[in-house]
C-alpha positions in Angstrom: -51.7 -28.2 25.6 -51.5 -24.3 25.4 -48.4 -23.9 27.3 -46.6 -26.6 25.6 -44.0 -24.9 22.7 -42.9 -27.5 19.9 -39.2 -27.7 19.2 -39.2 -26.9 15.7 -36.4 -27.4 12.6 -36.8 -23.8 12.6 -35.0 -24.1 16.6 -33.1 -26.8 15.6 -31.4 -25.0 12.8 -30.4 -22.0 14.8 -29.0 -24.2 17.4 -27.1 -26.9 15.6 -23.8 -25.9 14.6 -22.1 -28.2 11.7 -18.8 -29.2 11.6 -17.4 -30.7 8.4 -16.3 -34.2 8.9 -18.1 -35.0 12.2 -21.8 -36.1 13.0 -23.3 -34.1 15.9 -26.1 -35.2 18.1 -28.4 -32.6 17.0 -28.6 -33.9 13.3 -29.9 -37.5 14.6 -32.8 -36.1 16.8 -36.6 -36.8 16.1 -38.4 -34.0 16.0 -42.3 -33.6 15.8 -43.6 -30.9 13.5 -47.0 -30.4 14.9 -49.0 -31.7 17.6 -52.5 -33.1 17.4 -52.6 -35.3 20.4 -49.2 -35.9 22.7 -50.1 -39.8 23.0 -51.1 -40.2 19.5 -47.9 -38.6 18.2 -44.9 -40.5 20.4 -46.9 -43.7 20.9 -45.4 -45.0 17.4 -42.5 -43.3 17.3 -39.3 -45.6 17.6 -37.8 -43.0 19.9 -37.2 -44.4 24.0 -36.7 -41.1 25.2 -38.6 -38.2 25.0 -36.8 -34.7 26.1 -38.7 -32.0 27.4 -38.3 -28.7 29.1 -39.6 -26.7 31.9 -39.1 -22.8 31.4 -40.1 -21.1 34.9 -38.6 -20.0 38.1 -42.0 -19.5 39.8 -41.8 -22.2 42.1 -38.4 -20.9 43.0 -40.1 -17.1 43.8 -43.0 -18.8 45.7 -40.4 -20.8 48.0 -38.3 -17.3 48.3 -35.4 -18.0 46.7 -32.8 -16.8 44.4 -35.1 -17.1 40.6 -33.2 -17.7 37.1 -34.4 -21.5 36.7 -36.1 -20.9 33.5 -33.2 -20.2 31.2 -31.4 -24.2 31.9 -33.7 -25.3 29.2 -31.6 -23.2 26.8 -28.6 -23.7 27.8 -28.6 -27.4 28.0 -30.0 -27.6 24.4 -27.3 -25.3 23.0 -24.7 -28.3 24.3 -26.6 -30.7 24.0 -27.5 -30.5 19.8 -23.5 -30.1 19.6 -22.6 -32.8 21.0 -20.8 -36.1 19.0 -22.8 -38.3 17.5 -21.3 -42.1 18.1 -22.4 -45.6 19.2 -21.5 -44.0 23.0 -24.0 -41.3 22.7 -27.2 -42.9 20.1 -29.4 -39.8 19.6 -31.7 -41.5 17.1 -33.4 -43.1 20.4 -34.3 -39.3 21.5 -37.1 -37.0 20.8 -36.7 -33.2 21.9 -40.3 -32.3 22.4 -40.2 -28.6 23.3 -40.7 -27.1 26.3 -43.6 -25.8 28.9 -43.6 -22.1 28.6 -45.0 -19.5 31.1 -43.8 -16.3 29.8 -47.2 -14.5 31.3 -47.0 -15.6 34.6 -42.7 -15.5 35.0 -43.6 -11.5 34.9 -44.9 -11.7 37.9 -41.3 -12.7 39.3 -39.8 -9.8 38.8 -42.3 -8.0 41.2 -41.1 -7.4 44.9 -41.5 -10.4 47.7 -45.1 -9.7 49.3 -47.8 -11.9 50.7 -50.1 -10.9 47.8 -47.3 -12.1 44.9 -46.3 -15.2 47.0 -49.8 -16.7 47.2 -50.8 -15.6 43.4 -47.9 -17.4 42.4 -48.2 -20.9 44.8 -51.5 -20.6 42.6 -49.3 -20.8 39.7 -48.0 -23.6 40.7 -50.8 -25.6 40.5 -51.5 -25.0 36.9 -47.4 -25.7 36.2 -48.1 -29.0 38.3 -51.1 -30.0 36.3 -48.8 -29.6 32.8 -46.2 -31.4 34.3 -48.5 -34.0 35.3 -50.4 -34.6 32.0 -46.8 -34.5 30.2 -45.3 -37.5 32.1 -47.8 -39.2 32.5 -48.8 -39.4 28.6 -45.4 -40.0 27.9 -44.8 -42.9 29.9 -48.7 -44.9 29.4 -47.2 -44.2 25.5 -44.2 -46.1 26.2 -41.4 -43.5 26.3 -38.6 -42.6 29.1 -39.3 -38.9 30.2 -36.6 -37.0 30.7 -37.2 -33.7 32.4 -35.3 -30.4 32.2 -35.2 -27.0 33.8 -37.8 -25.3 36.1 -37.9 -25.4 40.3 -37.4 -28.5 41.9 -41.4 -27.8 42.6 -41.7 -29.8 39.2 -41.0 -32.9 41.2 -45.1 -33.1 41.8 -45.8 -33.2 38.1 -43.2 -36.3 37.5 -44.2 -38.2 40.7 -48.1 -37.7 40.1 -47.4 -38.4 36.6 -45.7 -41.8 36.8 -48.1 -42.6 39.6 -51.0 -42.0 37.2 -49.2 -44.1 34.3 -48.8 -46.7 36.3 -51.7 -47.1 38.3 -49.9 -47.1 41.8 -48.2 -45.0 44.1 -43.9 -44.9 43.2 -40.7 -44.5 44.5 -38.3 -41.5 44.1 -34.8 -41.1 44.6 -33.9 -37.3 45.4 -29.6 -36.4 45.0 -30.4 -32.6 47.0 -29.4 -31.0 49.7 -32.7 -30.3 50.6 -35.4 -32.8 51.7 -38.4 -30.5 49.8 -40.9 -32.1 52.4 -41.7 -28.8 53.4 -44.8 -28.1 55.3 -48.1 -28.1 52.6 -49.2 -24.2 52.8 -49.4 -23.9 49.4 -47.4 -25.5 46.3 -43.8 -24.1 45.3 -40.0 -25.5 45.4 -39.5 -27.0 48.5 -42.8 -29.1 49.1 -43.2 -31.3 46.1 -42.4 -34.3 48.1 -44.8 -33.7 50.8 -47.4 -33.1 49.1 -47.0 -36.1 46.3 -46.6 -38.2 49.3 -49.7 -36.8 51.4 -51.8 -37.7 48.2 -50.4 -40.8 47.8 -49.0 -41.0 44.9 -44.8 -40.9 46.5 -44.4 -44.2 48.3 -40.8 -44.9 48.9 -38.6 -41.3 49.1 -34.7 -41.6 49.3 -32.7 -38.2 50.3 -29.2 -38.4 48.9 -26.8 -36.2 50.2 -28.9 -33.6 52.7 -27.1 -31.0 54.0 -27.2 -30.7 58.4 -27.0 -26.8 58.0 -29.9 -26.3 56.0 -32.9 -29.0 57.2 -34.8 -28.1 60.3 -35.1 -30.0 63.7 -38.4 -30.2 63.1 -37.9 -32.1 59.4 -35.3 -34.3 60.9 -38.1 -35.6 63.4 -40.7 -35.9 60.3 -38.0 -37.9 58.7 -37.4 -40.3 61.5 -41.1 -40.6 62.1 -42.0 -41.9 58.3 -40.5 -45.3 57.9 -41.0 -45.3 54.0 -38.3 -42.3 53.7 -34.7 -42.6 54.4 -31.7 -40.6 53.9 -28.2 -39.7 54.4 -26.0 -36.3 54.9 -23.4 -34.6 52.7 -21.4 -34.2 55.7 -21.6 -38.0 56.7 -20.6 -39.1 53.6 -18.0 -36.5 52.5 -17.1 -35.0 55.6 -17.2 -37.3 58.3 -16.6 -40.4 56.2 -19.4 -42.1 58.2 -20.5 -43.6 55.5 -19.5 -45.0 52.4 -20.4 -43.2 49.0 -20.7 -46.7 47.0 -22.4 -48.4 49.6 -25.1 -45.9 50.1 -25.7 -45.9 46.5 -26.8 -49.9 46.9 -29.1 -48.6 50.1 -30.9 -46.4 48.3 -31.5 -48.3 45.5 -32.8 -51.1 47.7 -35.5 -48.6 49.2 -36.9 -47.6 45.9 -35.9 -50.9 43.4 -39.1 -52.6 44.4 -41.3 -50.4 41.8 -41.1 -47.7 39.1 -39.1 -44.7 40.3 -37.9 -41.5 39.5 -34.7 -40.0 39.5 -34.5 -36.5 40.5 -31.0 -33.8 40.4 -31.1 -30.5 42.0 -28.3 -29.1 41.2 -28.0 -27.1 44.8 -26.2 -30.4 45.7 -23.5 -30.4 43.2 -20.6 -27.9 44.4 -20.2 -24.5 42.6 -22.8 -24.7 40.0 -25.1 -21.8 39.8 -28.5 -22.8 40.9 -31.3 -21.6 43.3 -29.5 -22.1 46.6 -25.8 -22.3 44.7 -23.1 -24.1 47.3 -19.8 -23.7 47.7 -19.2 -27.4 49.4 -21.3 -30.7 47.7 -20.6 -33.2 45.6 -18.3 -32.7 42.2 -19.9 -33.4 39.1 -18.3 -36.9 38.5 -20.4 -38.1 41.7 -23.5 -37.0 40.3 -22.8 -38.5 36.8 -22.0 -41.9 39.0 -25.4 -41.3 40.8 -27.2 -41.1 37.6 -25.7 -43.8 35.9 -26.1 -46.4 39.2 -29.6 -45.9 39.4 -30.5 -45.3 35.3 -29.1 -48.5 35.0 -31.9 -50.5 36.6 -35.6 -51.7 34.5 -37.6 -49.9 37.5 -36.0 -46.2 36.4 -39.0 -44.9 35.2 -37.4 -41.0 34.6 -34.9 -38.1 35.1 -35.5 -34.6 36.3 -32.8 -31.9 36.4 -33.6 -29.0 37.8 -33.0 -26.0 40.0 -29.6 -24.7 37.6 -30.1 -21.2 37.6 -27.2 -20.0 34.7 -26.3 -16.7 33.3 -24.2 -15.8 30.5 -21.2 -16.4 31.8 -22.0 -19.9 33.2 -24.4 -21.1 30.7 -22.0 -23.0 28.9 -20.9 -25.2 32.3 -24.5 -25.3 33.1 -25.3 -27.0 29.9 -22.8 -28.5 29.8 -23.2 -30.5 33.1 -27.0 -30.9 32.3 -25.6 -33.0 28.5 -23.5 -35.2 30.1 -26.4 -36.3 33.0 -28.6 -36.7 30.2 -26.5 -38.9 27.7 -25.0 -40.8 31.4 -28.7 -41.7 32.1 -29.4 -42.8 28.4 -26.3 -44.9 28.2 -27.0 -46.7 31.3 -30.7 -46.9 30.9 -30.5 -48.7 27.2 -28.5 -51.4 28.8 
């Protein structure tokens, strides 16, 4: 895979940072030192989880938004490697793989808004979802959990198709966002990986956790109430309104996807002041979205976890990857159960 980068002991080492007298996260990874063929290598590896990231905003500059996705990746490793190894957190189970890298084709982000750059990179896109694609999918028919980090939520195509293609069948998602990305199909980026995994048929069951009423459509409400295999709630009927009940929501959605393999998916525009693609200043805190992930890692039909849409820059880098370490160790620790 050309645009896959290894994560080397060369990265791990400039990373890790000892401390005398305690055992950090980062020194119990697996690591692989070179690649000859993805299934080949993970197949026999006792790992269950295979951690991978996704370093591009282009999805985010072909939806028009706010770009700076790439550099999550980072951050969440620089926690993440530093973080206490105990019985709580059990890194030997994990592999860091590397990361998908698009350094080329990110330079075309920094070029001004026009038709021309919008379609070239919606063609991007398509050659980010057909990585995406082969990763999860080879990681899953090998055995392995996927855990997905970094990028535009655009990557969401690449982990549906994926675990569709591993398993033969189309699946079910679960989406904690304040966007429905069901966007119309006129070309691939950020906000239409939904619609277009589920025009191909490889999204069956789709759950919306948590929309916000300011920022979906009329006319996506009426798609939404039209397709009988999607349901969802609002932000503001849950944590506004008090309409509904957080916990008991939680069960619904679970009993719209449960029935086969599913993905989990975070875009971090839902959770409040965390800098992301389309940051909000009102969502849910960051101990509902560790609950989130831990309800639904917990059951045998979680098939993955994506993270994505965190935007951070020097300053926030630290929260960012911070946030992004304790979804990741929440979902291992409830998905080894």
């Amino acid at each position: 895979m050309q645009n896959l980068v290894l994560f080397t002991s060369k990265d791990h080492e400039k990373l890790l940072k000892l401390r005398k007298g305690e055992s950090k996260f980062g020194e119990h990874i697996q690591l692989i030192s070179n690649l000859t063929n993805i299934y080949d290598d993970i197949v026999n590896l006792d790992v269950d989880y295979v951690i991978f990231g996704i370093v591009e905003d282009i999805g985010v500059y072909a939806n028009y938004g706010k770009t700076g996705t790439y550099k999550a990746w980072e951050a969440t490793l620089k926690i993440l490697l530093n973080i206490q190894n105990n019985n709580f957190t059990n890194p030997k189970r994990v592999l860091i793989l590397g990361h998908l890298e698009y350094e080329e084709e990110r330079k075309m982000v920094k070029e001004k808004l026009s038709k021309k750059n919008i379609s070239k990179a919606r063609d991007f896109v398509e050659e980010i979802d057909k990585d995406v694609t082969y990763l999860v999918s080879t990681i899953i028919k090998a055995g392995k959990t996927p855990i997905i980090i970094g990028g535009g939520h655009n990557n969401a195509y690449g982990n549906i198709k994926g675990l569709a293609l591993a398993t033969n069948d189309a699946v079910n998602v679960i989406n904690f966002d304040a966007h429905t990305d069901f966007r119309a199909e006129e070309g691939r980026h950020s906000g239409n990986g939904f619609s277009y995994t589920y025009a191909e048929g490889f999204l069956k069951n789709y759950f919306i956790f948590g929309l916000h009423e300011n920022y979906t459509s009329d006319k996506l409400y009426k798609t939404l109430n039209k397709v009988k295999s999607i349901k969802y709630n609002t932000y503001e009927s849950l944590e506004i309104r008090n309409e509904l009940d957080y916990k008991a929501e939680l069960e619904r959605g679970l009993e719209h996807i449960a029935s086969r393999p599913y993905g989990i998916e975070i875009d971090c525009d839902a959770i409040e002041n965390i800098p992301s693609s389309a940051a909000t200043p009102s969502g849910f805190s960051i101990k509902q979205t560790r609950q989130f992930v831990n309800y639904f890692a917990k059951h045998e039909n979680a098939r993955y976890l994506h993270i994505c849409e965190a935007a951070p820059t020097k300053k926030t880098e630290t929260k960012v990857g911070k946030l992004i370490a304790y979804l990741i160790t929440d979902f291992i620790r409830a998905n080894g159960h």
